[in-house]
TIMI-2910 file (N, C-alpha, C, CB; in pm, 1 decimal, decimal comma, always signed):
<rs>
+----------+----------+----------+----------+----------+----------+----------+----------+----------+----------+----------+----------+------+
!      n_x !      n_y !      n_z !     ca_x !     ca_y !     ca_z !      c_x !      c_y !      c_z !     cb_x !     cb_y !     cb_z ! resn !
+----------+----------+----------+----------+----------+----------+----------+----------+----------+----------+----------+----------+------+
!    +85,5 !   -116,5 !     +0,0 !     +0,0 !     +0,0 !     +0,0 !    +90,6 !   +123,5 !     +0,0 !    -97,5 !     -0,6 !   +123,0 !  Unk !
!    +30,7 !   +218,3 !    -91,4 !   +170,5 !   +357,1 !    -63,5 !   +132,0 !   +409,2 !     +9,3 !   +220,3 !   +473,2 !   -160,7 !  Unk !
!   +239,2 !   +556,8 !    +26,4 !   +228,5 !   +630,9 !   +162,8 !    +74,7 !   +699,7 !   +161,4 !   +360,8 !   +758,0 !   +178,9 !  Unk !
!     +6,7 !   +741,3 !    +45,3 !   -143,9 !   +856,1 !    +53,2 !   -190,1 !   +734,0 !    +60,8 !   -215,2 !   +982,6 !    -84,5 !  Unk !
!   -229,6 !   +604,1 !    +49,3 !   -370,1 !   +522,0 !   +106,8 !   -312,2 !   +453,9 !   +220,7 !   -449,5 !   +399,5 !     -5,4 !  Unk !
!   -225,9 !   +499,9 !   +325,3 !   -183,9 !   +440,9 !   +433,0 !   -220,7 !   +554,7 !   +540,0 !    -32,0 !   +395,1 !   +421,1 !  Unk !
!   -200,1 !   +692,3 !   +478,7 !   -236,8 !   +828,8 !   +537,5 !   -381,7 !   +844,7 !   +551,7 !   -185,1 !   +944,3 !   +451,2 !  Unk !
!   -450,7 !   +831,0 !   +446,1 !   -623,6 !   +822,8 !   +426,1 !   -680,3 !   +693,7 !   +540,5 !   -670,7 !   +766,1 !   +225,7 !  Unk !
!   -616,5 !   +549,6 !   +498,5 !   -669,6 !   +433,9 !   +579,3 !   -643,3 !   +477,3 !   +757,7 !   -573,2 !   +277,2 !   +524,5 !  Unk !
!   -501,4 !   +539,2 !   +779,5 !   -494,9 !   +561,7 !   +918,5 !   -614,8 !   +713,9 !   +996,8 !   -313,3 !   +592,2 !   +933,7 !  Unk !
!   -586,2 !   +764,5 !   +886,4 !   -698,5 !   +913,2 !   +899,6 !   -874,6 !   +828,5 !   +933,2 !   -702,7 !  +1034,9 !   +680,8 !  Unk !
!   -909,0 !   +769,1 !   +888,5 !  -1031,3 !   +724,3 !   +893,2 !  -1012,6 !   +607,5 !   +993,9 !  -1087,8 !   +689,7 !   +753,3 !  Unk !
!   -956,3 !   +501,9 !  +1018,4 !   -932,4 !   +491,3 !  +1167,1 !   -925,4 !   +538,7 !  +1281,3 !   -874,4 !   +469,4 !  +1182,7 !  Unk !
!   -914,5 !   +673,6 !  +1242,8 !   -852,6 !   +751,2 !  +1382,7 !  -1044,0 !   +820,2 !  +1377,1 !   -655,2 !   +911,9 !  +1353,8 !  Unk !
!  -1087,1 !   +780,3 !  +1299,1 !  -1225,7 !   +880,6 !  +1288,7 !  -1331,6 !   +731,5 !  +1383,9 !  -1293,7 !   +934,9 !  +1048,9 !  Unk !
!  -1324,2 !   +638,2 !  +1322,8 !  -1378,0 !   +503,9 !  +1407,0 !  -1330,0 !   +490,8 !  +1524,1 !  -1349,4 !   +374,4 !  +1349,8 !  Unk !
!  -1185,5 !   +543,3 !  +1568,8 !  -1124,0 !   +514,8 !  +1674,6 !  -1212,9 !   +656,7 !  +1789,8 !   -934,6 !   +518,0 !  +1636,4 !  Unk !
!  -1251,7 !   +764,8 !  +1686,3 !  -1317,8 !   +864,9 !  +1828,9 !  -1452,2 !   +816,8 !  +1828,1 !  -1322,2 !  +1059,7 !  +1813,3 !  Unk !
!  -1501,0 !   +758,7 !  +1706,2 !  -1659,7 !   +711,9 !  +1727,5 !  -1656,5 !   +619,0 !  +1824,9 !  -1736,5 !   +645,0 !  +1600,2 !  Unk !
!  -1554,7 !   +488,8 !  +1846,4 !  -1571,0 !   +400,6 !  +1957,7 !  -1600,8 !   +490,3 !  +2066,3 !  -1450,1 !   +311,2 !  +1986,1 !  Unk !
!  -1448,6 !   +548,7 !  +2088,4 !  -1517,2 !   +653,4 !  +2242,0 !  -1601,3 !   +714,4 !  +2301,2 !  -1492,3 !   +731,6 !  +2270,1 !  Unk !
!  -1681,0 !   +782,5 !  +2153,3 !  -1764,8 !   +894,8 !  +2208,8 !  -1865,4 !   +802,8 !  +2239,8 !  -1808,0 !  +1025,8 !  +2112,7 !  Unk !
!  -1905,0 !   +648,8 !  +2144,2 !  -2063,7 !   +583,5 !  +2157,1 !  -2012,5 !   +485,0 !  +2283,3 !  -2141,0 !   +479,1 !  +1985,6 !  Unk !
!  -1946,6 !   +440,3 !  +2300,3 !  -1907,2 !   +355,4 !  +2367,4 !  -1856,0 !   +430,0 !  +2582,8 !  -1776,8 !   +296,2 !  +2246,7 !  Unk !
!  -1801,9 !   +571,8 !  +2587,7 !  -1774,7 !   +589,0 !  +2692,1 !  -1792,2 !   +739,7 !  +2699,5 !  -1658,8 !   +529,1 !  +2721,6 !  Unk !
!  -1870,1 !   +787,6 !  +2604,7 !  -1874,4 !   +952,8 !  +2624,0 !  -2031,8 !   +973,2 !  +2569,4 !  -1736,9 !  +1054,6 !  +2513,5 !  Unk !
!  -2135,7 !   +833,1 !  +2569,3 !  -2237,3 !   +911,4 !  +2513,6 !  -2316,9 !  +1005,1 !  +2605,4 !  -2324,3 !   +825,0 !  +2451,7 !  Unk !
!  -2302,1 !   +984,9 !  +2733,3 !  -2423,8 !  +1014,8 !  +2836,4 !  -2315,9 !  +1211,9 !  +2829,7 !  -2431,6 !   +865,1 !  +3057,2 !  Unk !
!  -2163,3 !  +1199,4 !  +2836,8 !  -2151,7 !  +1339,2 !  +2859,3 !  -2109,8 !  +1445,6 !  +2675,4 !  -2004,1 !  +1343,2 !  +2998,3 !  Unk !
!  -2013,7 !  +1376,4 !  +2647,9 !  -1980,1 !  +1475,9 !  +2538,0 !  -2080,3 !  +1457,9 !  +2392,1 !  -1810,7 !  +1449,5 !  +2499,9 !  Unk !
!  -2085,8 !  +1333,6 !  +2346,7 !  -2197,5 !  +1307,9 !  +2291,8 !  -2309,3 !  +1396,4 !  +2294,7 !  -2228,3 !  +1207,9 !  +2333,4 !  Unk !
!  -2340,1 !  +1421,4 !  +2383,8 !  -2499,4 !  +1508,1 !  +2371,5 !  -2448,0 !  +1611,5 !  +2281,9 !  -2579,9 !  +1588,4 !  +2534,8 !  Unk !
!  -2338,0 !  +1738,5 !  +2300,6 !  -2304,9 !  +1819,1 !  +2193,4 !  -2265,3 !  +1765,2 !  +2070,4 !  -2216,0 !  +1895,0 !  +2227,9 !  Unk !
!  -2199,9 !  +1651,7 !  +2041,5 !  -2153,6 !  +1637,4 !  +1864,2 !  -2319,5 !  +1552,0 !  +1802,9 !  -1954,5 !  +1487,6 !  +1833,6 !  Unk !
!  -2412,8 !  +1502,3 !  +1886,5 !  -2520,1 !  +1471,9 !  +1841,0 !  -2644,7 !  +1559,8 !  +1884,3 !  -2529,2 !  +1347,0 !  +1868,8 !  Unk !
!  -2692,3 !  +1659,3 !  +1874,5 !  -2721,5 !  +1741,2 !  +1916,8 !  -2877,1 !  +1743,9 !  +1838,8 !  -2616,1 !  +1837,9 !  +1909,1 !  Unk !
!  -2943,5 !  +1676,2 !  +1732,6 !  -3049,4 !  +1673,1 !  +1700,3 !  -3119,2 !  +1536,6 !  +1823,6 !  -3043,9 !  +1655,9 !  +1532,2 !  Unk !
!  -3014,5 !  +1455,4 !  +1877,6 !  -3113,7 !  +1370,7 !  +1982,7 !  -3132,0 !  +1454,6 !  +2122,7 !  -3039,7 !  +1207,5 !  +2024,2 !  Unk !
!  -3287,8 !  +1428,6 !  +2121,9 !  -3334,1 !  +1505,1 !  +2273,9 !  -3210,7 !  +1401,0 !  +2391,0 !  -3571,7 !  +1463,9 !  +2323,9 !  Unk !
!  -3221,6 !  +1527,1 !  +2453,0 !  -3117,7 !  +1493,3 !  +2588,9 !  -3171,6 !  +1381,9 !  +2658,0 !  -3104,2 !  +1618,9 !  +2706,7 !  Unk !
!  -3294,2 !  +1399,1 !  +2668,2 !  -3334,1 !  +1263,2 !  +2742,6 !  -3325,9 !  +1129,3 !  +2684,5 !  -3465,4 !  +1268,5 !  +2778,7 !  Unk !
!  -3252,9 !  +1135,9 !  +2604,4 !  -3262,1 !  +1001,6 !  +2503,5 !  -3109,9 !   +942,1 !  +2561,4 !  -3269,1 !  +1044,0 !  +2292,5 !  Unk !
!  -3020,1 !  +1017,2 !  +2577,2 !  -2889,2 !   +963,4 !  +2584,4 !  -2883,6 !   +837,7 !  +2724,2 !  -2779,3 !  +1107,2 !  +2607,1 !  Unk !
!  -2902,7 !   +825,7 !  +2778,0 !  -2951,6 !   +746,1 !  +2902,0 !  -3005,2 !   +609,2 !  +2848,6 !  -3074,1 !   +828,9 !  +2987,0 !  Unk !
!  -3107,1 !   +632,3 !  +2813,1 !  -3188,3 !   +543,4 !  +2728,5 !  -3112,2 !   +472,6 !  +2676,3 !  -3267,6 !   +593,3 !  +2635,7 !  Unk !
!  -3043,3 !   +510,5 !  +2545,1 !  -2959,3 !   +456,1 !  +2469,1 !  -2831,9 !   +400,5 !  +2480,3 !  -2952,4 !   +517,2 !  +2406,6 !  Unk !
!  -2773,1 !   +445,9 !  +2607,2 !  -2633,3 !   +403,3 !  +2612,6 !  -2606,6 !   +274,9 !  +2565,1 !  -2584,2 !   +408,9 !  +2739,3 !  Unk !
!  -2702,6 !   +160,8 !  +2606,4 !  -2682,9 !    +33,0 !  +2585,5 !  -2615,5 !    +18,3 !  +2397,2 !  -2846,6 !    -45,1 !  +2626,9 !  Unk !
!  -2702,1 !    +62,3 !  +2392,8 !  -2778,3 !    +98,0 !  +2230,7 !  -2628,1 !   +115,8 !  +2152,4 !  -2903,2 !   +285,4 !  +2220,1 !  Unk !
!  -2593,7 !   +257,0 !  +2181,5 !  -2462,2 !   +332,6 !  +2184,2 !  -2345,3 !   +303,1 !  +2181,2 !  -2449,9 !   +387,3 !  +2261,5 !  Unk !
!  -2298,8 !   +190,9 !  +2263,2 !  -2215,9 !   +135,9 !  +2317,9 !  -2192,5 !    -23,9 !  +2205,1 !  -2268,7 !   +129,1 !  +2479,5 !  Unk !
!  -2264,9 !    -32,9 !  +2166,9 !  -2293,5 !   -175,3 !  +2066,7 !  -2239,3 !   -127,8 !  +1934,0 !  -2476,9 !   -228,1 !  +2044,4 !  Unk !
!  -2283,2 !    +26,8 !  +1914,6 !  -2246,3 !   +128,4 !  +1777,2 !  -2118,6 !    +92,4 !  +1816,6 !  -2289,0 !   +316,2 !  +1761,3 !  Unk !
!  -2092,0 !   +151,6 !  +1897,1 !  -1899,9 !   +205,3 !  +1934,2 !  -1815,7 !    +50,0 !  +1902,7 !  -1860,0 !   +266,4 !  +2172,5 !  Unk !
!  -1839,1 !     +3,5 !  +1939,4 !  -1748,1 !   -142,5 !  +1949,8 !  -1781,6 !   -163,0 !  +1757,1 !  -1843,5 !   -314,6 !  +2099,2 !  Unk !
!  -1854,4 !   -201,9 !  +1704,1 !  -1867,5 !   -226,6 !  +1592,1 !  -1775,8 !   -110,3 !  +1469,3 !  -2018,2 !   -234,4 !  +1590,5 !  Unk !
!  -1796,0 !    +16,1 !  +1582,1 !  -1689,2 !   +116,0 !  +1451,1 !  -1522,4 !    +61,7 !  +1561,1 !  -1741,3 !   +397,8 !  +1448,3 !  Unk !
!  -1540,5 !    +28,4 !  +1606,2 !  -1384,7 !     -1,9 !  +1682,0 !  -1347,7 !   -123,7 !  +1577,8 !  -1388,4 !    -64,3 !  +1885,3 !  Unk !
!  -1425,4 !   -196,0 !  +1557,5 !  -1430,9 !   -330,9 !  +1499,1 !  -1352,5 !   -278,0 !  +1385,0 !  -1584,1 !   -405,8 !  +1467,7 !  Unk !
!  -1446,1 !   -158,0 !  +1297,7 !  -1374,0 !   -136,9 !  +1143,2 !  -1216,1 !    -66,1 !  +1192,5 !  -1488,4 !     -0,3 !  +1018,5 !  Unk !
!  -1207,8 !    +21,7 !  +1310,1 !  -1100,2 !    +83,4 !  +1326,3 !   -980,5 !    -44,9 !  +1325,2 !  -1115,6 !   +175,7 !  +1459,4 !  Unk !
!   -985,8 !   -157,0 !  +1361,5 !   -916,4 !   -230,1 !  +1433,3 !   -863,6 !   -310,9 !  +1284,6 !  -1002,8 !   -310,2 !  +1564,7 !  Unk !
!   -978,5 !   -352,5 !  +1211,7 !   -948,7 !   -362,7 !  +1067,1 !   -868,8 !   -332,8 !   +979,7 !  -1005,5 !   -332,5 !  +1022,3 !  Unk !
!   -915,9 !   -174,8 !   +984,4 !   -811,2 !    -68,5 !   +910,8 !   -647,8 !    -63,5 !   +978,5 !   -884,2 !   +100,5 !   +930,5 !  Unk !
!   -682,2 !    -53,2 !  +1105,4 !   -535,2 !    -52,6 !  +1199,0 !   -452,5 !   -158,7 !  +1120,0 !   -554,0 !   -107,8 !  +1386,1 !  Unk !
!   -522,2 !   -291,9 !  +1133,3 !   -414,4 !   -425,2 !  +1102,5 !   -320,0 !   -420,1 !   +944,6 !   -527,7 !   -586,1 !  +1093,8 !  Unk !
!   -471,9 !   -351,6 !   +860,7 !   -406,0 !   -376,8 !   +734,5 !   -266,3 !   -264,4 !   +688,5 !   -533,5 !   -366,9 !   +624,0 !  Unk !
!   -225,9 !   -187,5 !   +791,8 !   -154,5 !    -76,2 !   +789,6 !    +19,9 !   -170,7 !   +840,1 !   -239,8 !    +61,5 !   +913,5 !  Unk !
!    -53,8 !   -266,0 !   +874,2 !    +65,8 !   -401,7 !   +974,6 !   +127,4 !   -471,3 !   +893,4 !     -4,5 !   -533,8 !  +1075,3 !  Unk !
!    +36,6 !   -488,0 !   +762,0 !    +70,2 !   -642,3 !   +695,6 !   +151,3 !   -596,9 !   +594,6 !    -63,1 !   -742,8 !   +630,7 !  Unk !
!   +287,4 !   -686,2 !   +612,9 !   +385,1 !   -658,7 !   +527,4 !   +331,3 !   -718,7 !   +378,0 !   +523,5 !   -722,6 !   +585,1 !  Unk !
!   +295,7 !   -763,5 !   +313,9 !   +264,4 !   -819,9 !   +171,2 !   +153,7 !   -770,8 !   +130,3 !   +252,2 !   -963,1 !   +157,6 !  Unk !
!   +241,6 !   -656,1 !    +49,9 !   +173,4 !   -489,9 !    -18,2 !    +32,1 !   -521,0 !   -117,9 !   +319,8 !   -395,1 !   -152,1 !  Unk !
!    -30,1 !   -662,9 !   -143,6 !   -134,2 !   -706,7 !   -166,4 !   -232,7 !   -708,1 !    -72,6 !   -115,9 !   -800,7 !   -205,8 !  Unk !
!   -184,7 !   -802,8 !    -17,8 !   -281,3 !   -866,3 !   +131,1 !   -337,4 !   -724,7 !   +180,7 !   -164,7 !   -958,2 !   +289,2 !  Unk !
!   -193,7 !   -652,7 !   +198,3 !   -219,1 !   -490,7 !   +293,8 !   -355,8 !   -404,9 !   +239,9 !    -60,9 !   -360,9 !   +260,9 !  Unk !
!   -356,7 !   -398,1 !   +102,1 !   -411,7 !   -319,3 !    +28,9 !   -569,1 !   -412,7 !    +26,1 !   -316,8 !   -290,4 !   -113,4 !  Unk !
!   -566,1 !   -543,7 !    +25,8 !   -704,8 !   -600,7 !     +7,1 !   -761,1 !   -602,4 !   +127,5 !   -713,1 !   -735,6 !    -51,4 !  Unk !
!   -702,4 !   -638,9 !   +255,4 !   -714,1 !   -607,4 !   +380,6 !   -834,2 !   -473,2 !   +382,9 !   -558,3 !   -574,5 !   +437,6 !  Unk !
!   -707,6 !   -375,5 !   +328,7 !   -777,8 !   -223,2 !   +319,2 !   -940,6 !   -173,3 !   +281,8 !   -699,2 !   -157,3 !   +210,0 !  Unk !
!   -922,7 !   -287,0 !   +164,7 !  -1014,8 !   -252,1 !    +69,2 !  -1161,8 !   -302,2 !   +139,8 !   -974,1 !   -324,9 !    -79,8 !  Unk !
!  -1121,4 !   -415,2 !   +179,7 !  -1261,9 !   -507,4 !   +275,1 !  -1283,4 !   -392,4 !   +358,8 !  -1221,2 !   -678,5 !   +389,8 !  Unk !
!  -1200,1 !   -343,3 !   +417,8 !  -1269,4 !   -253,4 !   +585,4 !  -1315,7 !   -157,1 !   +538,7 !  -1165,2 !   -190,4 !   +720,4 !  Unk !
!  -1301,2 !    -74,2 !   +383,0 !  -1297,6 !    +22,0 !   +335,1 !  -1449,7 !    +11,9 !   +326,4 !  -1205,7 !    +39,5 !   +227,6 !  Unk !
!  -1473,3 !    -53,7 !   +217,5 !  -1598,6 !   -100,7 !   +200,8 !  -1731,5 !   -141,9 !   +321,1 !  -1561,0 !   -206,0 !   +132,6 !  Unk !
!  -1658,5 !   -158,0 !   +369,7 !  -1750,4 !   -179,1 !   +531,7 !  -1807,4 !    -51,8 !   +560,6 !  -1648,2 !   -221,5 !   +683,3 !  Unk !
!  -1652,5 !     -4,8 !   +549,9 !  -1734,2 !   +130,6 !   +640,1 !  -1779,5 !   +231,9 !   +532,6 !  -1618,1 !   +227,7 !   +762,1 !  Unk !
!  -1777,5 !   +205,7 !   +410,3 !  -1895,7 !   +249,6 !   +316,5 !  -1994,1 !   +203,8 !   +285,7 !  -1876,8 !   +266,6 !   +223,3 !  Unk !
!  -2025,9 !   +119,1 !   +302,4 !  -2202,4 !    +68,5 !   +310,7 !  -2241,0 !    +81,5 !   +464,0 !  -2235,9 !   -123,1 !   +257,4 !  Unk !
!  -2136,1 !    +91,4 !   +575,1 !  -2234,0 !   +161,2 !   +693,7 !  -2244,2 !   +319,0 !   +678,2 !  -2168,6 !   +131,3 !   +855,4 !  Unk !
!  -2139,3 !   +389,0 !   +620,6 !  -2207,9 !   +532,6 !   +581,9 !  -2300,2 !   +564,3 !   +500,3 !  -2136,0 !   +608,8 !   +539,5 !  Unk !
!  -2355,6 !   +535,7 !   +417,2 !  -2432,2 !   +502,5 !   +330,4 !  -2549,8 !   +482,2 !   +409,8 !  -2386,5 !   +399,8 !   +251,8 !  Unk !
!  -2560,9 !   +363,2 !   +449,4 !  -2684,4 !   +314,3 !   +522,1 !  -2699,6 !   +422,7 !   +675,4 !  -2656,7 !   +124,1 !   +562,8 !  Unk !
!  -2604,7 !   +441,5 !   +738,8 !  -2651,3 !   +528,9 !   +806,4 !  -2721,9 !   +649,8 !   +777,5 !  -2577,3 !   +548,8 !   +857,2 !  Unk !
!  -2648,8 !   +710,4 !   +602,6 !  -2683,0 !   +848,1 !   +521,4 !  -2797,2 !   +831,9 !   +569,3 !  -2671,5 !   +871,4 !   +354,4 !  Unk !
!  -2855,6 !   +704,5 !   +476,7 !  -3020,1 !   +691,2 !   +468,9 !  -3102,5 !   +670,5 !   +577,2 !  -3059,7 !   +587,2 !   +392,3 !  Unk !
!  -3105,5 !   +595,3 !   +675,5 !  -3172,4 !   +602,4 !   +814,0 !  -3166,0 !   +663,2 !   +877,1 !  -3167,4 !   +543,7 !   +882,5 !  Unk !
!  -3039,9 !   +791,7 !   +935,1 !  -3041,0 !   +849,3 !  +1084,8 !  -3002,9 !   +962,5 !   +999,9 !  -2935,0 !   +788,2 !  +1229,3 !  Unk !
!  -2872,8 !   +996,7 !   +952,6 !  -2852,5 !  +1143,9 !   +897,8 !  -2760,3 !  +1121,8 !   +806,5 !  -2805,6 !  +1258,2 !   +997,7 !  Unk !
!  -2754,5 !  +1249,3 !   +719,0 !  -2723,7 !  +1280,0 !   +626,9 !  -2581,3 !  +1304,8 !   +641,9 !  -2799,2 !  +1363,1 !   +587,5 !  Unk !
!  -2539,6 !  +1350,4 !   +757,0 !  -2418,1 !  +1389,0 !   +756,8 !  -2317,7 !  +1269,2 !   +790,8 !  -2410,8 !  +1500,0 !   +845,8 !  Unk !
!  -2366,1 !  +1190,1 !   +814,0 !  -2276,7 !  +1051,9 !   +832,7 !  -2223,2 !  +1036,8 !   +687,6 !  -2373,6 !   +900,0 !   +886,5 !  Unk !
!  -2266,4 !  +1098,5 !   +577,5 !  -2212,1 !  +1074,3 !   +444,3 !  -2088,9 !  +1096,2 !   +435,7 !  -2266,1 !  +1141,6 !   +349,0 !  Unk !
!  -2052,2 !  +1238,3 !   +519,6 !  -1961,4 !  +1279,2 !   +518,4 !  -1865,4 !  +1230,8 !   +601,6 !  -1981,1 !  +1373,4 !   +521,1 !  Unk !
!  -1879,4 !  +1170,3 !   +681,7 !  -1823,0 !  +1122,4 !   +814,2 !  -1752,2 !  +1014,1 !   +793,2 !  -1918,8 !  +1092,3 !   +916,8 !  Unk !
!  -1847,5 !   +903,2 !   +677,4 !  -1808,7 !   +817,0 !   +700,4 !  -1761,2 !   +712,9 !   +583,3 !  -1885,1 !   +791,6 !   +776,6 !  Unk !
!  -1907,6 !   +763,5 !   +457,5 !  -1859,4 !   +747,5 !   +300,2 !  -1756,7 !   +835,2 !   +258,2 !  -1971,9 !   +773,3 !   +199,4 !  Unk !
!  -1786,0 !   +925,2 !   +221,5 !  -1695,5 !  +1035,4 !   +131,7 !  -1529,7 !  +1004,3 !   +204,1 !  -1763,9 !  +1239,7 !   +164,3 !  Unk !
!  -1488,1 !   +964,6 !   +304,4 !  -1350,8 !   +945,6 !   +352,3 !  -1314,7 !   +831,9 !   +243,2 !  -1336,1 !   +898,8 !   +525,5 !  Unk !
!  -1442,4 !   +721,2 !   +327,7 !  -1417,9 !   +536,3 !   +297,5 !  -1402,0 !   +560,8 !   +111,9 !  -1616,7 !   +394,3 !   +360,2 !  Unk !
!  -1442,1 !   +652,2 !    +38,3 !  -1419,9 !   +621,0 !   -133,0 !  -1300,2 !   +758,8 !   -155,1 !  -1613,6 !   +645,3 !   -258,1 !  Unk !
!  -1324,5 !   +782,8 !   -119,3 !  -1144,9 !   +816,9 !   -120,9 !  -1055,5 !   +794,4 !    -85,0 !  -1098,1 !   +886,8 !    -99,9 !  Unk !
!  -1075,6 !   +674,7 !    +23,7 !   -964,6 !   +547,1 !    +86,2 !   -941,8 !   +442,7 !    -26,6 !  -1035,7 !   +449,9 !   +233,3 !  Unk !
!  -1068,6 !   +418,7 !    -55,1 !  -1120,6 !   +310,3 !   -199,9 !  -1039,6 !   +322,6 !   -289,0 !  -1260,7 !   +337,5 !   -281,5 !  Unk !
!  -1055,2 !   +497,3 !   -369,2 !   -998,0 !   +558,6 !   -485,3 !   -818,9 !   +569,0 !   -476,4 !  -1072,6 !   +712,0 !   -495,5 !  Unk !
!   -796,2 !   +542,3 !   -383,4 !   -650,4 !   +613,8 !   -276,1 !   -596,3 !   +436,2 !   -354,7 !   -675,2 !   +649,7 !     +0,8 !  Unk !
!   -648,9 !   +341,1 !   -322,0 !   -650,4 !   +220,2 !   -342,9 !   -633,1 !   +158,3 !   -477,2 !   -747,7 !   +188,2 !   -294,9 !  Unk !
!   -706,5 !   +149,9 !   -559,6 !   -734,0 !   +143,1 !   -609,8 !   -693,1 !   +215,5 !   -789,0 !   -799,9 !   +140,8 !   -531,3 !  Unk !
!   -646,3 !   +317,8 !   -785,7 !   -606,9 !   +390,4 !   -869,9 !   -436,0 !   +382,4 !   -904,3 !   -658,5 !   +511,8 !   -825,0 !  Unk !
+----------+----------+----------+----------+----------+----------+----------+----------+----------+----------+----------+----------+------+
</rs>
């Protein structure tokens, strides 16, 4: 994998790596400001909820992390490409169910990780 889809793959890790935190151990305090269309009284509620999100984007972070490891500049790059893709059909699907701005968050990185790849 070269140095710009190793820069992009670690950049978008590090973006799964704050989503673990914030859903997983910051929803009840900091969370309420970066999600700010859910009523306050919801965060409580949801932690369970929240916390299931977080581990699953840790999951793709942990993905992306490894393939940054693997010495055989194939494997590295297909590695890449699987987690890439993951976490573009969960931005995507999030676009469409909860918000719009997850497009940005979470597609528009993952296909320019893709393109980074790929090209």
């Amino acid at each position: 994998m070269n140095l710009p889809s190793q820069i992009i793959v670690g950049f978008i890790a590090f973006i799964h790596l704050y989503i673990l935190w914030l859903e997983m151990f910051a929803w009840t305090t900091r969370a309420k400001k970066v999600f700010k269309t859910i009523p306050e009284d919801q965060f409580e509620k949801t932690k369970v909820m929240a916390a299931n999100q977080g581990l699953y984007n840790g999951f793709l972070a942990a993905g992306l992390i490894w393939s940054l490891f693997i010495l055989d500049a194939n494997w590295s790059k297909n590695v890449a490409l699987f987690f890439l893709i993951c976490v573009l059909v969960a931005g995507i699907y999030g676009a469409m169910t909860v918000s719009k701005r997850i497009l940005f968050v979470q597609a528009v990185p993952a296909i320019f990780g893709i393109l980074s790849l790929i090209l």
